[in-house]
VOZAKOL-763709 format. One record per atom (N, C-alpha, C): x, y, z; atom name. Coordinates in pm, whole numbers. Example, Ala and Ser with C-alpha at 12.3 -4.5 7.8 and 13.67 -1.06 7.14 Angstrom:
# residues 2
+--------+--------+--------+-------+
!     xx !     yy !     zz ! atomo !
+--------+--------+--------+-------+
!   1319 !   -569 !    780 !     N !
!   1230 !   -450 !    780 !    CA !
!   1320 !   -330 !    780 !     C !
!   1285 !   -225 !    708 !     N !
!   1367 !   -106 !    714 !    CA !
!   1290 !      3 !    787 !     C !
+--------+--------+--------+-------+
***
This chain:
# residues 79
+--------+--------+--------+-------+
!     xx !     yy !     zz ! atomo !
+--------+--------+--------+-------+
!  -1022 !   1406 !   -997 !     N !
!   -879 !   1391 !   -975 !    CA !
!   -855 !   1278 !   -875 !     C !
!   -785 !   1192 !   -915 !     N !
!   -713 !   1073 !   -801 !    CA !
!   -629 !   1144 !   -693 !     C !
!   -598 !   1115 !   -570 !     N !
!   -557 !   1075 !   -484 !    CA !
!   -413 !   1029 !   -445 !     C !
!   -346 !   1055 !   -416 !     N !
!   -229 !    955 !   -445 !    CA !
!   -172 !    962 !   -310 !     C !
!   -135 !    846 !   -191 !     N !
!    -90 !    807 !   -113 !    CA !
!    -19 !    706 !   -113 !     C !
!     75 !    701 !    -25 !     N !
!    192 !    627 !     13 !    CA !
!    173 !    522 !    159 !     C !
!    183 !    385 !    134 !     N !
!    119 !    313 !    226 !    CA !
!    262 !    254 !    291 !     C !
!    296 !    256 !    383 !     N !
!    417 !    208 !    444 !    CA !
!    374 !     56 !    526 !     C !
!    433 !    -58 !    515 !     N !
!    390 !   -218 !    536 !    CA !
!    458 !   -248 !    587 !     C !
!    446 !   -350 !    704 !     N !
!    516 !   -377 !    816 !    CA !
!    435 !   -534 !    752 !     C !
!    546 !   -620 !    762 !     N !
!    484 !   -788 !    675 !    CA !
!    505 !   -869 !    807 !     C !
!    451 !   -970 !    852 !     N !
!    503 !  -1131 !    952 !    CA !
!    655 !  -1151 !    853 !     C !
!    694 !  -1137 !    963 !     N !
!    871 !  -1222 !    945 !    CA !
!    819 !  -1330 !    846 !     C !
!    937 !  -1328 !    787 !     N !
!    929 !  -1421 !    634 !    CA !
!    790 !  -1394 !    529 !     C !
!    765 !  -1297 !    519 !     N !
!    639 !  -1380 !    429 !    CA !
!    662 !  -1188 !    341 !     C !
!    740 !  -1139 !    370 !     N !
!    755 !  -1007 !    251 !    CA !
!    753 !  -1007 !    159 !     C !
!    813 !  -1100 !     95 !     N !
!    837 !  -1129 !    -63 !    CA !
!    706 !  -1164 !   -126 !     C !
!    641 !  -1268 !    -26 !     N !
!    476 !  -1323 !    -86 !    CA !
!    408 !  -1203 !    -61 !     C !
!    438 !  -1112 !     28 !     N !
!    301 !  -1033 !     37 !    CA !
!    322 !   -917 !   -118 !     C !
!    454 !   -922 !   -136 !     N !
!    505 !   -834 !   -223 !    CA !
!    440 !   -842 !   -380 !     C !
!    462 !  -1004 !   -385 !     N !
!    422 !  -1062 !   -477 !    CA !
!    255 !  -1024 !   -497 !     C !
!    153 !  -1089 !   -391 !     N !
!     41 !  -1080 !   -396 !    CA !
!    -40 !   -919 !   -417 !     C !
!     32 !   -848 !   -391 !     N !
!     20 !   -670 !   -419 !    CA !
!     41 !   -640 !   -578 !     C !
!    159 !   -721 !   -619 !     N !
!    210 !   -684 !   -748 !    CA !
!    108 !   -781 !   -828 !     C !
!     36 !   -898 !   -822 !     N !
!    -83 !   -939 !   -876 !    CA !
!   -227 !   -895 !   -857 !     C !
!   -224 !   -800 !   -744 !     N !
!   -336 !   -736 !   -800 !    CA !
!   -375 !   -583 !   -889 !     C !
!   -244 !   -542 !   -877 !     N !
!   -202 !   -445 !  -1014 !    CA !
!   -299 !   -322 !   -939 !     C !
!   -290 !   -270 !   -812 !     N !
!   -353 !   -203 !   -818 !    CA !
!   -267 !    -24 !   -749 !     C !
!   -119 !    -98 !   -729 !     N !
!    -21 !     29 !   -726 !    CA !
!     53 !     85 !   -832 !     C !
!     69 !    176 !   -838 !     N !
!    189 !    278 !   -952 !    CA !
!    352 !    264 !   -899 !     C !
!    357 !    212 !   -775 !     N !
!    502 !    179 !   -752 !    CA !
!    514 !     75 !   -643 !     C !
!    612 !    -27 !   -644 !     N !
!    601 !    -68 !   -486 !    CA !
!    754 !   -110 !   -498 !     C !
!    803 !   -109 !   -387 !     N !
!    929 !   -111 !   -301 !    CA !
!    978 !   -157 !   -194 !     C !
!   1051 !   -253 !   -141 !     N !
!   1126 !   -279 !    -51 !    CA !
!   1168 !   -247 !      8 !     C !
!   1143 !   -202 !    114 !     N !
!   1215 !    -94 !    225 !    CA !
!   1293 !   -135 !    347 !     C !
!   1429 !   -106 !    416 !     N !
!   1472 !   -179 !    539 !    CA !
!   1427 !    -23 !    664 !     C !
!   1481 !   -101 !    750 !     N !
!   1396 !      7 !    883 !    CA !
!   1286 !    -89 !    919 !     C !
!   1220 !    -45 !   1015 !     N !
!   1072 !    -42 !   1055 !    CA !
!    994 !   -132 !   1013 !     C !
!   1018 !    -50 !    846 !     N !
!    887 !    -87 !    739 !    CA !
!    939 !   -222 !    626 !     C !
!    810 !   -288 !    578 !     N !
!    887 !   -402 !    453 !    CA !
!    922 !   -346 !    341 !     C !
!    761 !   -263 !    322 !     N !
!    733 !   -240 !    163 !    CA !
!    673 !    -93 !    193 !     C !
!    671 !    -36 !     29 !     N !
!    661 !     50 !     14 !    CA !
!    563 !     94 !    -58 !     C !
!    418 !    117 !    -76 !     N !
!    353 !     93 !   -218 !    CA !
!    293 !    252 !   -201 !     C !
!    308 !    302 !   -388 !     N !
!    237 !    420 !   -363 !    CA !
!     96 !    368 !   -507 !     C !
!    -31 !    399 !   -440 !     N !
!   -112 !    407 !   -446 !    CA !
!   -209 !    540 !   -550 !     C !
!   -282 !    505 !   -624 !     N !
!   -386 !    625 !   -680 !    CA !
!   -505 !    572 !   -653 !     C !
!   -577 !    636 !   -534 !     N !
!   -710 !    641 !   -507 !    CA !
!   -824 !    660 !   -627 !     C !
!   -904 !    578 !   -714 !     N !
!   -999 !    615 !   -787 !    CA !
!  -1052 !    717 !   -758 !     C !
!  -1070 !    793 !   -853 !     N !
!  -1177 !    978 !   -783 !    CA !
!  -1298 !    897 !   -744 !     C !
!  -1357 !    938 !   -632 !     N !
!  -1493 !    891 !   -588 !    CA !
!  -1497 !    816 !   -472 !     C !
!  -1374 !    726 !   -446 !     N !
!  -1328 !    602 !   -353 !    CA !
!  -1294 !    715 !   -249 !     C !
!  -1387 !    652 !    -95 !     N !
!  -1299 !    681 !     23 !    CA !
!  -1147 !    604 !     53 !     C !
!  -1040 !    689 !     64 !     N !
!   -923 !    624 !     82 !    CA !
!   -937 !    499 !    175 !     C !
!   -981 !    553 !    318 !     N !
!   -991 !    439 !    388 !    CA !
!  -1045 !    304 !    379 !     C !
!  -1170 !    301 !    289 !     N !
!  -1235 !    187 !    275 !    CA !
!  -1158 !    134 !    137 !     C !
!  -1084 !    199 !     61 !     N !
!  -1020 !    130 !    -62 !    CA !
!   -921 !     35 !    -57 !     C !
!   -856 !    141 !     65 !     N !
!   -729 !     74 !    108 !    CA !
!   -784 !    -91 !    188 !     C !
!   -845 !    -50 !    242 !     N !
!   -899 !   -196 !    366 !    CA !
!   -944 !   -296 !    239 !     C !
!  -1031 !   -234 !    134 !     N !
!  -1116 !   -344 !     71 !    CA !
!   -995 !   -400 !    -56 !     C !
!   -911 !   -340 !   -100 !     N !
!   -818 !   -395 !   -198 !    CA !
!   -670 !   -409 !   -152 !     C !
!   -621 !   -357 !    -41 !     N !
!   -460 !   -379 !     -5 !    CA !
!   -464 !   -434 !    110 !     C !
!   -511 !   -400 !    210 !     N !
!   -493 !   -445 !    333 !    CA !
!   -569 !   -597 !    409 !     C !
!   -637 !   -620 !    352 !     N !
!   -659 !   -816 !    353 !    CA !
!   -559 !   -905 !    293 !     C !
!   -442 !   -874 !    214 !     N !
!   -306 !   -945 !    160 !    CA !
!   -278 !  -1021 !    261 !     C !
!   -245 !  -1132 !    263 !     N !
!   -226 !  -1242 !    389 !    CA !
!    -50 !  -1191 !    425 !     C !
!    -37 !  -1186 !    570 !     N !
!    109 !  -1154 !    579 !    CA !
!    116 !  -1014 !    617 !     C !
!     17 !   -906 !    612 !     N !
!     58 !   -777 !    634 !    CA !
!    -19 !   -774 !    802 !     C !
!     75 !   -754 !    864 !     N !
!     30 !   -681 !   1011 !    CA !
!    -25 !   -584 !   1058 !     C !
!     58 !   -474 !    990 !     N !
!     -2 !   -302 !   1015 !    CA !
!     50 !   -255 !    901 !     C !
!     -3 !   -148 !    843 !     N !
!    -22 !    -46 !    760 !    CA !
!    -38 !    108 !    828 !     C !
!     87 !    182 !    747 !     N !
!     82 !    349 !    825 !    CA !
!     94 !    422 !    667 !     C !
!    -44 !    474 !    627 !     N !
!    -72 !    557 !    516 !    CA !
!    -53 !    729 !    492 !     C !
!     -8 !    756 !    428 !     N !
!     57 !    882 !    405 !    CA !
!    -20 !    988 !    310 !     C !
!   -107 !   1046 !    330 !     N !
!   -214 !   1113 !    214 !    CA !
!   -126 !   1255 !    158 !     C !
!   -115 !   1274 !     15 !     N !
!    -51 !   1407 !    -63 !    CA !
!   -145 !   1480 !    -79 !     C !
!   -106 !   1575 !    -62 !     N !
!   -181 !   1715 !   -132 !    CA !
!   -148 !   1758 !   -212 !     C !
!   -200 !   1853 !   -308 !     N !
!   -139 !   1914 !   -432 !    CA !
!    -97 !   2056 !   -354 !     C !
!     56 !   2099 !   -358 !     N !
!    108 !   2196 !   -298 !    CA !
!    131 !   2343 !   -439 !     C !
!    116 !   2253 !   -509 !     N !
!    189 !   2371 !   -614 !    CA !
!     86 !   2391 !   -747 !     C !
+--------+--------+--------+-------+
***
């Protein structure tokens, strides 16, 4: 079973749209979003079964040129 977390992105002033862009070319979220507040973007994520979240996230989302910090949100199956 996958994984599914919610990665909240804080981008360098001006460069949201490119980082937005560069996320949406590597095709590796189920949703991403624009967010005001705090945060830029919004991407929710499916962890491959097998993949540690942490090292997936670092090795495929979080080297995007333009992203500062990242605050990740892990689901559980409640029901």
């Amino acid at each position: 079973m996958t994984t599914c977390v919610f990665v909240q992105i804080r981008c360098t002033p001006g460069t949201t749209y490119k980082v937005a862009e560069d996320i949406a070319l590597r095709e590796i979220h189920s949703e991403l979003y624009s967010t005001s507040g705090e945060w830029d973007l919004l991407v929710k994520l499916y962890i491959p079964e097998g993949k540690d979240v942490g090292h997936y996230i670092n090795e495929q989302l979080a080297d995007v040129p333009g992203i500062e910090r990242t605050l990740t949100t892990l689901t559980f199956k409640a029901f």
